[in-house]
C-alpha positions as CSV (number, residue, x, y, z in Angstrom):
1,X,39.2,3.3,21.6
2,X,39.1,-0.5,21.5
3,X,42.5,-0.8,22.2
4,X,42.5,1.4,25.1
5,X,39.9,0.0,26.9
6,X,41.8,-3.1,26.5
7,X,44.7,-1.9,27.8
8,X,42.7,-0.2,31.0
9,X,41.1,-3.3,31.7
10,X,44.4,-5.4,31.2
11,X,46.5,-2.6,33.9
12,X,43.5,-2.9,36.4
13,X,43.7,-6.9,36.6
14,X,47.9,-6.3,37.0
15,X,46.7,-4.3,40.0
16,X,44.3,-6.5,41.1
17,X,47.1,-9.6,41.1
18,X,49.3,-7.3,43.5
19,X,49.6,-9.6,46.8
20,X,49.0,-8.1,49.6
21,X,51.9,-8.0,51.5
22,X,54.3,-6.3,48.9
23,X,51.3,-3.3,49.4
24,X,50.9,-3.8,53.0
25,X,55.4,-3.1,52.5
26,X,55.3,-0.3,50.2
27,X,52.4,1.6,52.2
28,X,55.2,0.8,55.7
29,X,58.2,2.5,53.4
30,X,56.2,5.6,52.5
31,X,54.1,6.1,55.6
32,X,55.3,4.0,58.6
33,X,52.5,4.8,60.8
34,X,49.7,4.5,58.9
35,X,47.2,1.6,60.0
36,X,47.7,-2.0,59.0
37,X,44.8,-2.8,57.0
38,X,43.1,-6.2,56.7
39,X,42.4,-9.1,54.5
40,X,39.5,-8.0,54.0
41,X,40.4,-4.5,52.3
42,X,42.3,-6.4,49.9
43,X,39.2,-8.9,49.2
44,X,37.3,-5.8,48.4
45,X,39.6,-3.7,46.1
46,X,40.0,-7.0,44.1
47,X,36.5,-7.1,43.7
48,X,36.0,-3.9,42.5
49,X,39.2,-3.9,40.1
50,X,38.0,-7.2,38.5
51,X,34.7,-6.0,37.9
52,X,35.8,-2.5,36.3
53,X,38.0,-4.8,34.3
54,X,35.4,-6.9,33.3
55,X,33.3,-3.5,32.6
56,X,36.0,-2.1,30.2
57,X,36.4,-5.7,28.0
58,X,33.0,-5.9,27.7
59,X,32.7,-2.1,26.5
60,X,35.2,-2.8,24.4
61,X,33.5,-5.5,22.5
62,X,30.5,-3.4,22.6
63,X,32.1,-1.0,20.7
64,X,33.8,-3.4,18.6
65,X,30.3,-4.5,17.3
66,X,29.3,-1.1,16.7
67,X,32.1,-0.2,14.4
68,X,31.5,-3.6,12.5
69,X,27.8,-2.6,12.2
70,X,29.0,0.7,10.6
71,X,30.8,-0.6,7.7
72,X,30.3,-3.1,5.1
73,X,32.4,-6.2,4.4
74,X,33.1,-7.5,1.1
75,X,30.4,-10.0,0.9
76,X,27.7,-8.2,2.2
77,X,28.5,-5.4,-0.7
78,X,28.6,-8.5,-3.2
79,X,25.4,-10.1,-2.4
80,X,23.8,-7.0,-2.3
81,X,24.6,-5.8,-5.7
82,X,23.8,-9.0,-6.7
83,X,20.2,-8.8,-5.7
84,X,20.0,-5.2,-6.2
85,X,20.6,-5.6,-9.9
86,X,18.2,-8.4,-10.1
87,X,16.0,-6.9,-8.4
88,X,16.2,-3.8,-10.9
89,X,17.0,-5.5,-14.1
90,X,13.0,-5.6,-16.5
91,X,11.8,-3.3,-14.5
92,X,10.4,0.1,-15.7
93,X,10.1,3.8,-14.5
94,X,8.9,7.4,-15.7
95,X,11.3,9.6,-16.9
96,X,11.1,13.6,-17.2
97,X,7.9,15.1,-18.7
98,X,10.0,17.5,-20.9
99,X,12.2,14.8,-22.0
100,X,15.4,16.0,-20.8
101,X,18.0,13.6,-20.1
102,X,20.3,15.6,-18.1
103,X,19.7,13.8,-14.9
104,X,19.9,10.4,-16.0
105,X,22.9,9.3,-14.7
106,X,22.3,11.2,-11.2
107,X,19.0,9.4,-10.8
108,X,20.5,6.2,-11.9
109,X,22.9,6.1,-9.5
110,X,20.3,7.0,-6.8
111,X,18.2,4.3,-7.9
112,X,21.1,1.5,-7.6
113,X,22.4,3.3,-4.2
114,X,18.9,2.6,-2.9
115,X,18.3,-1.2,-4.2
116,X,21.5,-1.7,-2.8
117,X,21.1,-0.8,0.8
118,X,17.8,-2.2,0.4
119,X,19.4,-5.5,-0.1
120,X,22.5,-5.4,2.6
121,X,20.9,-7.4,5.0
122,X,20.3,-7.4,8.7
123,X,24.1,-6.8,9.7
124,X,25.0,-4.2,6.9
125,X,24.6,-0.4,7.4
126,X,22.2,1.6,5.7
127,X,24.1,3.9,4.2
128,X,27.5,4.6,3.0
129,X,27.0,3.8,-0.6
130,X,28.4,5.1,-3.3
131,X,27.5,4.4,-7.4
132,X,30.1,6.4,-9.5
133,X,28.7,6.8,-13.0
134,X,32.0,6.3,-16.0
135,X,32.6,9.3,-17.5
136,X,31.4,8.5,-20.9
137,X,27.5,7.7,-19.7
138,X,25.0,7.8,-22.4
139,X,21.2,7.3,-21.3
140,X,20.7,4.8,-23.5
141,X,23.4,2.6,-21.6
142,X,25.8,3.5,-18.8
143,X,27.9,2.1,-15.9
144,X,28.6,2.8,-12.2
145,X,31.2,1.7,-10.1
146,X,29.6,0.8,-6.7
147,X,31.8,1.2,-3.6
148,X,30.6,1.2,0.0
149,X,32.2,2.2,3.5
150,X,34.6,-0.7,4.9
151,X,34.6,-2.8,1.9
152,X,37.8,-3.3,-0.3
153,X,35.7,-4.5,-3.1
154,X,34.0,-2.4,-6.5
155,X,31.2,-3.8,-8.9
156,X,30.5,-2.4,-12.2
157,X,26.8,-2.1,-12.7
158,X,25.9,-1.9,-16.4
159,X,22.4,0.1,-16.9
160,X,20.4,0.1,-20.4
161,X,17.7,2.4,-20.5
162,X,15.0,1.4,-23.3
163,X,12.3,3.9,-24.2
164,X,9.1,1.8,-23.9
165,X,5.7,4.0,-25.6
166,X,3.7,1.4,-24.5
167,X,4.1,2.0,-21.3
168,X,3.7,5.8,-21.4
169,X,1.5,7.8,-19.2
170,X,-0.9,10.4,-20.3
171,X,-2.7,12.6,-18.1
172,X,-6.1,13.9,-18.0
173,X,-6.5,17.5,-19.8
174,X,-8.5,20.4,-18.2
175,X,-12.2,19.8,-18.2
176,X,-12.0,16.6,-19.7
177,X,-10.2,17.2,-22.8
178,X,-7.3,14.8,-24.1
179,X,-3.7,16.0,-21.9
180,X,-0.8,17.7,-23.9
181,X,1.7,15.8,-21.9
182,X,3.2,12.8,-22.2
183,X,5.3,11.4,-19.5
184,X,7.5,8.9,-21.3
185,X,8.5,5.3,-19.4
186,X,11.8,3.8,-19.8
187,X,12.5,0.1,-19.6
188,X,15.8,-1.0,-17.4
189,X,18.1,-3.9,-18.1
190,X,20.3,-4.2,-15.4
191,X,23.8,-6.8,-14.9
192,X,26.7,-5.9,-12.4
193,X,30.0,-7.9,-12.5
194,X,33.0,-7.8,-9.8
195,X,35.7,-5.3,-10.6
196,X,35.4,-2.0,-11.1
197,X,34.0,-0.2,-14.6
């Protein structure tokens, strides 16, 4: 799209350089008696031609800044893994009541896809991330190759998942009585490296 707007705003300035009396001749040879037209007719068209011209490079621009908007470069992806893991590494969350495991590593990878956009900055996009989890995940420790949309680069993020009793979370039985439930928390230590896992 970019490079045809380009290329309609380049053929409407070759137009616009015509001179007027090679199309003042070409108009004689196909239709001898038409009207001479002035100076002024030319003035005009220029006008007009230049200005579309100048419509269709700044469109294309426009749209160049979109698309550049819609993908993320290299560093923005580094810095915000960076931060992202940072920002998750000691931190601590609740995991299933029933104490199945099963979506660890789907949650996990929600959780970094989430810190990450969170941290892309003004000019990244807010979406188009993606954390892989390795095929050989455990919940006590597992890895995830983050990718996003536009960037060449990969980071490993490296996720150990401590169970923490302190920081467990019993609720309130019926009618005052001590709960049967205990939702168990998990404490996260979280690195990321360059490179995929």
């Amino acid at each position: 799209m970019v490079v045809l707007l380009l290329v309609l705003a380049a053929g409407l300035v070759a137009m616009g350089c015509v001179k007027a009396d090679r199309v003042r001749r070409w108009r004689r040879s196909f239709n001898p008696s038409a009207p001479e037209l002035p100076d002024s007719a030319f003035v005009a068209a220029r006008v007009v031609l230049f200005g579309m011209a100048g419509v269709g490079v700044f469109s294309a621009f426009q749209f160049m800044a979109v698309v550049a908007d819609a993908e993320w470069s290299d560093d923005e992806l580094s810095s915000a893994v960076s931060q992202a893991a940072e920002e998750l590494n000691g931190t601590s969350r609740f995991g299933d009541i029933f104490g199945d495991d099963s979506g660890f590593d789907e949650e996990s990878a929600t959780m970094i896809e989430d810190e990450v956009v969170e941290h892309g900055g003004g000019g990244a996009p807010q979406s188009g991330v993606d954390a892989g989890p390795a095929p050989l995940n455990k919940p006590s420790g597992a890895d995830y190759t983050v990718q996003a949309a536009g960037a060449d680069a990969a980071f490993c993020v490296h996720v150990v998942r401590t169970r923490s009793k302190d920081g467990d979370y019993e609720p309130p039985g019926i009618a005052g009585n001590p709960g049967t439930v205990t939702v168990p928390s998990y404490d996260f230590a979280v690195t990321s490296r360059k490179g995929a896992c």
